[in-house]
N, C-alpha and C positions, 0 to 999 in steps of 0.2 A: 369387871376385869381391869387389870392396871395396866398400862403401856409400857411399852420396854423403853422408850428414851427419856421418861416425863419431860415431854416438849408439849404436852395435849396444852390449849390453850380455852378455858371455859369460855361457850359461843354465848355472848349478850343476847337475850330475847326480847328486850322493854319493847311496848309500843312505840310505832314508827310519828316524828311528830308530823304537822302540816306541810311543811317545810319541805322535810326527808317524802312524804306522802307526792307531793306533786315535781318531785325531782329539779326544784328550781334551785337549790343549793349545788346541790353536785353538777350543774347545768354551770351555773357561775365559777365554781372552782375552775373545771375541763376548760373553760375559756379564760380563765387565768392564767391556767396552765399555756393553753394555745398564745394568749398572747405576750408570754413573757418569752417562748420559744422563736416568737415574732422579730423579737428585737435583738437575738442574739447573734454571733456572728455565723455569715454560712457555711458547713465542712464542706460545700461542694466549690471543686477542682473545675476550673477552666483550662480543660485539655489540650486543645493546639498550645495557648499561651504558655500555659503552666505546666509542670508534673510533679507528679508526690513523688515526695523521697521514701526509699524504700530503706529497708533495714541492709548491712552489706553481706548477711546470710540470706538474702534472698536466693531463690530459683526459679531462673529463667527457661530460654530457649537453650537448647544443647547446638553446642558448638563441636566441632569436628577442627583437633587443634594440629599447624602445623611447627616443622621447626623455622630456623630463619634464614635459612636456602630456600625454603619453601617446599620441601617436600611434608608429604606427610607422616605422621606420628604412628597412626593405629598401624597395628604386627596382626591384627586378624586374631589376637589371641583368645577372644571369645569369655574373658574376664567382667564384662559388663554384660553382654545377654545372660551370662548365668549366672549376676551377681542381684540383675531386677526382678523383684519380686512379683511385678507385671507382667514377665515376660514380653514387653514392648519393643522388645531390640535381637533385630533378624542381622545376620551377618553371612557371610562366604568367604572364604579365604581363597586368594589366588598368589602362585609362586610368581617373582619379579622376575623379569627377562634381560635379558643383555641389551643396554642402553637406557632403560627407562631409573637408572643409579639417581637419575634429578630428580624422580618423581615421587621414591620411595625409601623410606629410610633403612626400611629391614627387608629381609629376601623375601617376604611373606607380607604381604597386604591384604587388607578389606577390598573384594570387589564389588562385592554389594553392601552397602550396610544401610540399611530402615530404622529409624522407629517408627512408632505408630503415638501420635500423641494423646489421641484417645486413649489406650491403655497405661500410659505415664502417669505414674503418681508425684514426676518430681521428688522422690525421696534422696535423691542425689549418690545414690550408692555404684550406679555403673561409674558414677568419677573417684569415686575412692577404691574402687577397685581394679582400675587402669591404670597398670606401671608405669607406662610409657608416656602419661600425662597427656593421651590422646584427648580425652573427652571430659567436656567442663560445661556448667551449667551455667549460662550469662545473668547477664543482669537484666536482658530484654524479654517481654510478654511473647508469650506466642501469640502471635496473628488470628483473627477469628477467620473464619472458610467454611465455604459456602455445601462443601461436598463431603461426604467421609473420606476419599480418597486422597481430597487434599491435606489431608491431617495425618497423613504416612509419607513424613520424610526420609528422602532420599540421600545418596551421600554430600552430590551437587548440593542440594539445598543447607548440610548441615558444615560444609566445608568454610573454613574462615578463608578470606581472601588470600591470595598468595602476598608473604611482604616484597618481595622485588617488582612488581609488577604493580603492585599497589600499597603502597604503605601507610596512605593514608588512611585506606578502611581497614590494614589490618589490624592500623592502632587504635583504631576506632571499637574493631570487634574483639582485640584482646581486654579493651578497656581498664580495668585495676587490677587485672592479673601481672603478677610478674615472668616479665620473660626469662623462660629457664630452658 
């Protein structure tokens, strides 16, 4: 019977010599191998000290973005829970009230909003899907934890710092996004 790709490659049968018989050759090479491995330089990262550079399409931890009053961005529009293929992003919408004009950009805000990062694939689609350039994927790991519970952030946890009040971490957690 002929093969469909002619890649078959005929398998050598000779007898095995003394050599090949008591595997001291190939014993020799593997520690050739190990020790030329020995003297090269090492990929491992000293992490306090150091960190790897990451590529600048990386995807981080999701950010919950404000404008530069400080209020926030998200309209509750429901454009990213139904844009993630994960379904990992729970929302509720609540109407703004007379006074809270500081707190909220549009009349309609996120009162609850979750992800669950166990379910997040990272595929970064709830930020391209959000007009309003509420939600953006950073450049930081998410945190290992100890619970499943702690792996469903909340809005507190996904809010970037307010810039009036802090503008040192906000620049810190806007990072190399442009402020717009």
């Amino acid at each position: 019977m002929q093969s469909l790709t002619n890649r078959v490659k005929p398998v050598d049968r000779k007898p095995m010599t003394f050599l090949e018989k008591i595997y001291l050759w190939e014993i020799a090479k593997g520690m050739m191998i190990t020790i030329k491995h020995f003297f090269r330089k090492k990929p491992t990262i000293k992490y306090p000290e150091q960190t790897r550079e990451f590529s600048s399409v990386f995807r981080g931890l999701h950010i919950l973005n404000r404008d530069e009053q400080g209020r926030e961005r998200c309209t509750a529009c429901g454009l990213c829970a139904v844009a993630c293929p994960a379904e990992a992003i729970t929302m509720e919408a609540a109407e703004r009230k007379k006074g809270e004009e500081h707190l909220y950009r549009e009349e309609k805000y996120a009162a609850r909003y979750e992800i669950n990062m166990l379910r997040c694939i990272f595929c970064g689609l709830c930020e391209e899907a959000c007009p309003k350039d509420a939600i953006y994927l950073s450049q930081t790991f998410t945190p290992s934890n100890l619970t499943r519970a702690q792996f469903i952030y909340k809005k507190d946890d996904l809010l970037i710092p307010d810039p009036n009040k802090d503008p040192e971490l906000y620049a810190k957690a806007l990072g190399d996004r442009k402020k717009s």
